[in-house]
N, CA and C atoms as a LAMMPS dump frame, in Angstrom:
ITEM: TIMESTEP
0
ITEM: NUMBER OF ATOMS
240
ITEM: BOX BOUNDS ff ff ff
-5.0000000000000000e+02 5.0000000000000000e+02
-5.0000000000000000e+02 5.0000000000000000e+02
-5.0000000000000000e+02 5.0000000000000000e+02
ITEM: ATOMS id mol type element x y z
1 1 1 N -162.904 -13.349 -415.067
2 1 2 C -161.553 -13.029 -414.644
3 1 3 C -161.252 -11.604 -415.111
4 2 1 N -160.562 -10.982 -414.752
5 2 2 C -160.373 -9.368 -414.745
6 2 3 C -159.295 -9.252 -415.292
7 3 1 N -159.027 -8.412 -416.287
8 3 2 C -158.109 -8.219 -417.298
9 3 3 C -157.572 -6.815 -416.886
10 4 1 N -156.351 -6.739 -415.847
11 4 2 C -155.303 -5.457 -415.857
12 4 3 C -154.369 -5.206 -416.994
13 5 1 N -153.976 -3.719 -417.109
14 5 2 C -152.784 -4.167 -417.732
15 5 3 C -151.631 -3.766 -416.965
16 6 1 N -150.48 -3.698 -417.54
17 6 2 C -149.086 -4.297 -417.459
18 6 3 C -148.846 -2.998 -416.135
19 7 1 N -148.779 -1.888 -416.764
20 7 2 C -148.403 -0.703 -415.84
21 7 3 C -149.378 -0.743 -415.01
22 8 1 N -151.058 -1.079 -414.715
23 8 2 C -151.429 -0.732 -413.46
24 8 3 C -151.25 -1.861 -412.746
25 9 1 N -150.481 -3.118 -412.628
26 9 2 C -150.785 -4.299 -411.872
27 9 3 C -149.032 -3.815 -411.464
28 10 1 N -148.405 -3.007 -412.361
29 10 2 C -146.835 -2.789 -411.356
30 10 3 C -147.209 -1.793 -410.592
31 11 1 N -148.261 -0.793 -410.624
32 11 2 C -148.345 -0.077 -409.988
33 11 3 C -149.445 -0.656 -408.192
34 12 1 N -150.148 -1.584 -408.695
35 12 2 C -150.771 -2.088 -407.849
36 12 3 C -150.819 -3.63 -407.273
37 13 1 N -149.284 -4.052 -407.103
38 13 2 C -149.434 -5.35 -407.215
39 13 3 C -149.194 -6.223 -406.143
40 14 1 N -149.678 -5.039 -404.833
41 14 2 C -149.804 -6.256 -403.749
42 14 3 C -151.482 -6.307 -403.767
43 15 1 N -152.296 -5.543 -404.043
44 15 2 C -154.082 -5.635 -404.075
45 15 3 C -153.805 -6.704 -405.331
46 16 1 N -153.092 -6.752 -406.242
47 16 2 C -153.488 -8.395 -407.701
48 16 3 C -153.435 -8.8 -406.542
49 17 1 N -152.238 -9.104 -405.53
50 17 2 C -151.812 -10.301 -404.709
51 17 3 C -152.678 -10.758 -404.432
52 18 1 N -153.689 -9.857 -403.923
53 18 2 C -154.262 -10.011 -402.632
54 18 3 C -156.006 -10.98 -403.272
55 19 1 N -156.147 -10.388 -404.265
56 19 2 C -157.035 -10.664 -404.93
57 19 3 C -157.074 -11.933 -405.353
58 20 1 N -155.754 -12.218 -406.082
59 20 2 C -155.708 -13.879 -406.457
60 20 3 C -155.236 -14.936 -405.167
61 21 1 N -154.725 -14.209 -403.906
62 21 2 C -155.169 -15.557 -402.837
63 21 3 C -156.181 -15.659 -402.301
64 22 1 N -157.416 -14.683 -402.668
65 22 2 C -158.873 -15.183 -402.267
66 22 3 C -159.569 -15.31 -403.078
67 23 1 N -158.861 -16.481 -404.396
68 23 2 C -159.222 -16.753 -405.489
69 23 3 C -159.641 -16.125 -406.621
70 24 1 N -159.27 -14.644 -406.434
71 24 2 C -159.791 -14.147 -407.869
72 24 3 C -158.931 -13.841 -408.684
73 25 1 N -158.132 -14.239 -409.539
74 25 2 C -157.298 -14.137 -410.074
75 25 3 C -157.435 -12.851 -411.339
76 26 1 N -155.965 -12.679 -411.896
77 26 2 C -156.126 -11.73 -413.226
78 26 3 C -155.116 -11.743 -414.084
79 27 1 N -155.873 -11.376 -415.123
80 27 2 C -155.063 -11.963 -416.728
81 27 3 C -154.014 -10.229 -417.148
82 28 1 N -152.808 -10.353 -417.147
83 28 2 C -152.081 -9.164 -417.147
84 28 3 C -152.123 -8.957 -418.441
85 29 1 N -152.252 -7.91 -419.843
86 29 2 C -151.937 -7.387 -420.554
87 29 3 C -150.603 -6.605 -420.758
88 30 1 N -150.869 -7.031 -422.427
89 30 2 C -149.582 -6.185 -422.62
90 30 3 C -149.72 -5.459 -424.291
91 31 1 N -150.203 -4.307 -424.325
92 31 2 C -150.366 -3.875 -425.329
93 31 3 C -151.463 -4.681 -426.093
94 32 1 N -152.334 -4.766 -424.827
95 32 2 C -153.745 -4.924 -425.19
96 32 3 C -153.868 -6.589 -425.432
97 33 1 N -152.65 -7.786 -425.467
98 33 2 C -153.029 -9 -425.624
99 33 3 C -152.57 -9.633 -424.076
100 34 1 N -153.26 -10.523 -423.94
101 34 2 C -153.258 -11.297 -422.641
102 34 3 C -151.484 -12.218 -422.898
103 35 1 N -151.15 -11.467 -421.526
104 35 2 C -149.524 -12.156 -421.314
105 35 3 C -149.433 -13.043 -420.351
106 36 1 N -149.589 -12.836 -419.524
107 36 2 C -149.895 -13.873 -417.959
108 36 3 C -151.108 -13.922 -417.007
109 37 1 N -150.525 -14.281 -416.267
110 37 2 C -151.953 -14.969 -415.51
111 37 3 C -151.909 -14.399 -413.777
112 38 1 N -151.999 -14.196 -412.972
113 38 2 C -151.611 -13.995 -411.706
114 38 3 C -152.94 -15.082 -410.832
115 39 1 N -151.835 -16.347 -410.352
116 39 2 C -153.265 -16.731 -409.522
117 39 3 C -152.357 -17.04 -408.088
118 40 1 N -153.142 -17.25 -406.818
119 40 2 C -152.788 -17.782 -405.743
120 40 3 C -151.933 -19.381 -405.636
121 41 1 N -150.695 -19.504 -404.944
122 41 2 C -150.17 -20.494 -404.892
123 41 3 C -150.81 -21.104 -404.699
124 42 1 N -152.159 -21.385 -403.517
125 42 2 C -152.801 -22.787 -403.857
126 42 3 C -153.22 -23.242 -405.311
127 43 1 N -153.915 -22.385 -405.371
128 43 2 C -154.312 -22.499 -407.239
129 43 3 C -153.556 -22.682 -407.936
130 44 1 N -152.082 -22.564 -407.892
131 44 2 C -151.375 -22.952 -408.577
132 44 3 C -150.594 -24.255 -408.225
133 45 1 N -150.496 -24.586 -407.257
134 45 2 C -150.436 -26.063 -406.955
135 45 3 C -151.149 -27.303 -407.177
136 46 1 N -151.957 -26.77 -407.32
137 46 2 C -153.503 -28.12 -407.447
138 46 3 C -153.171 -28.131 -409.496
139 47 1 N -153.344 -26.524 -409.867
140 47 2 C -153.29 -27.024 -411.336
141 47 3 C -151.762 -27.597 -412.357
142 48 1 N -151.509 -27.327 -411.304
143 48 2 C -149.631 -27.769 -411.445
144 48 3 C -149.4 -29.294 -411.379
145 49 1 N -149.802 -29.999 -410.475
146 49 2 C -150.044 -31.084 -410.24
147 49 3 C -151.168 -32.057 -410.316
148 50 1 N -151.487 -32.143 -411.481
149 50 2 C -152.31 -32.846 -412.087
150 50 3 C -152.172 -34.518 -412.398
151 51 1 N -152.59 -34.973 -412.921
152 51 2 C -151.983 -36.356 -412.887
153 51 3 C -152.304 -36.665 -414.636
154 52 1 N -151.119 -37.679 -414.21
155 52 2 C -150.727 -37.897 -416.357
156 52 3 C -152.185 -38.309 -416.796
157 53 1 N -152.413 -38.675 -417.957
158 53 2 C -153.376 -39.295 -418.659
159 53 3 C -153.134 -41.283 -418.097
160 54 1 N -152.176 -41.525 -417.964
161 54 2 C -152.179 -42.786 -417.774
162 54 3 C -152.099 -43.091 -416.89
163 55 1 N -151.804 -41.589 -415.33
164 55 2 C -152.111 -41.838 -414.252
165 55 3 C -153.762 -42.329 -413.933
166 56 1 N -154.526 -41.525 -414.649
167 56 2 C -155.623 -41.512 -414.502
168 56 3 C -156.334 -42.923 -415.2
169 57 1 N -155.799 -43.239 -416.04
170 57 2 C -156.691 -44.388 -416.537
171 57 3 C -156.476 -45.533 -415.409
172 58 1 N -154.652 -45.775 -414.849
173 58 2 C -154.665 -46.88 -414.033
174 58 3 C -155.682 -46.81 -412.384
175 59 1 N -156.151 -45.195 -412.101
176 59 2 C -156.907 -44.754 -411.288
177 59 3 C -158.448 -45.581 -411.632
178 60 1 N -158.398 -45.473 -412.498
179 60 2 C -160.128 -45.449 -412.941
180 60 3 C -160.586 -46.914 -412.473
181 61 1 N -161.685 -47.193 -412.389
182 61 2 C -162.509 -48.532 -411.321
183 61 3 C -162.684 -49.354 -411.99
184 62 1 N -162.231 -49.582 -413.153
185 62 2 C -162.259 -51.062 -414.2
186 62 3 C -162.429 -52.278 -413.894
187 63 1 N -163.119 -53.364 -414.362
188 63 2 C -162.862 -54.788 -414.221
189 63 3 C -162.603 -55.243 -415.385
190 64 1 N -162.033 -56.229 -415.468
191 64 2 C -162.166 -57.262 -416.324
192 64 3 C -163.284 -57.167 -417.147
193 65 1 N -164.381 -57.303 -417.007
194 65 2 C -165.556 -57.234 -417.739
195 65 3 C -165.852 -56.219 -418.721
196 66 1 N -165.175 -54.99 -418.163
197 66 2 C -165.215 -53.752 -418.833
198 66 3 C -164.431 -53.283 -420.275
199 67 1 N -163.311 -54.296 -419.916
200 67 2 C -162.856 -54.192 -421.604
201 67 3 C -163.397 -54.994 -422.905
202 68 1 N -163.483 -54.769 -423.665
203 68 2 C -163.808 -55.71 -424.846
204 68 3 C -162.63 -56.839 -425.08
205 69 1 N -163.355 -58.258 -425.375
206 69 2 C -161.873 -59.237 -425.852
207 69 3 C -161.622 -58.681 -426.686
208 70 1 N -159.847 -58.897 -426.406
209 70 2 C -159.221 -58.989 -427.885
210 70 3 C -159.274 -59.823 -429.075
211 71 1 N -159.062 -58.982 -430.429
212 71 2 C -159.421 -60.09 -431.166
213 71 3 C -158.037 -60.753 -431.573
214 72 1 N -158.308 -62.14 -432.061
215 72 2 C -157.117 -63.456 -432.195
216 72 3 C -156.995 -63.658 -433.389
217 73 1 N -157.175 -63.264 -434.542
218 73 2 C -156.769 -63.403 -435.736
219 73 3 C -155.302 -62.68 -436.024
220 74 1 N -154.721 -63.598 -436.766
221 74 2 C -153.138 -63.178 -437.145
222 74 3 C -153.142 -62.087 -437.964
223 75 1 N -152.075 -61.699 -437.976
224 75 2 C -151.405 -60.53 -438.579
225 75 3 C -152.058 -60.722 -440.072
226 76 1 N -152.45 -59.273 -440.725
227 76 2 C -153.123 -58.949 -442.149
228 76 3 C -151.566 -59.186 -442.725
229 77 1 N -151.374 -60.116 -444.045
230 77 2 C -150.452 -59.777 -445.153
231 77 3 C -150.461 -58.668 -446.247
232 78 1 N -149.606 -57.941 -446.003
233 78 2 C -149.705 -56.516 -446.923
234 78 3 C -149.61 -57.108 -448.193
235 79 1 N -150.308 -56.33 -448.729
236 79 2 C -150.399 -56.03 -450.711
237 79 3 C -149.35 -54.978 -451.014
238 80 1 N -148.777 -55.436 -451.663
239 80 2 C -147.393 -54.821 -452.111
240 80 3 C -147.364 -54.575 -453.376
């Protein structure tokens, strides 16, 4: 990924444009540390919309078989 900085991407910032909607995106500087990001709205839609962690587990191809039983022993009595 290509690291501009701050003043040449204002000076040139329909070629960033152009660059990050045919996927090549670039990391803008600012006094030499990375500030933002410039990528193409698709690219930024897909990573925008991701799916939760628990979207994904109820996704996943599980059976029955695949979990371990639970175990049935009662509750531990604390030592106090």
């Amino acid at each position: 990924m290509r690291e501009i900085q701050l003043r040449d991407a204002k000076a040139s910032l329909s070629a960033v444009m152009d660059e990050a909607m045919r996927g090549k995106p670039a990391v803008i500087t600012r006094h030499g540390k990375r500030q933002a990001v410039v990528v193409g709205y698709e690219e930024w839609q897909r990573l925008s919309t991701v799916p939760s962690f628990g979207r994904l587990l109820m996704m996943a191809p599980l059976s029955a078989d695949d979990l371990p039983e639970r175990d049935g022993t009662g509750l531990r009595t604390p030592d106090l």
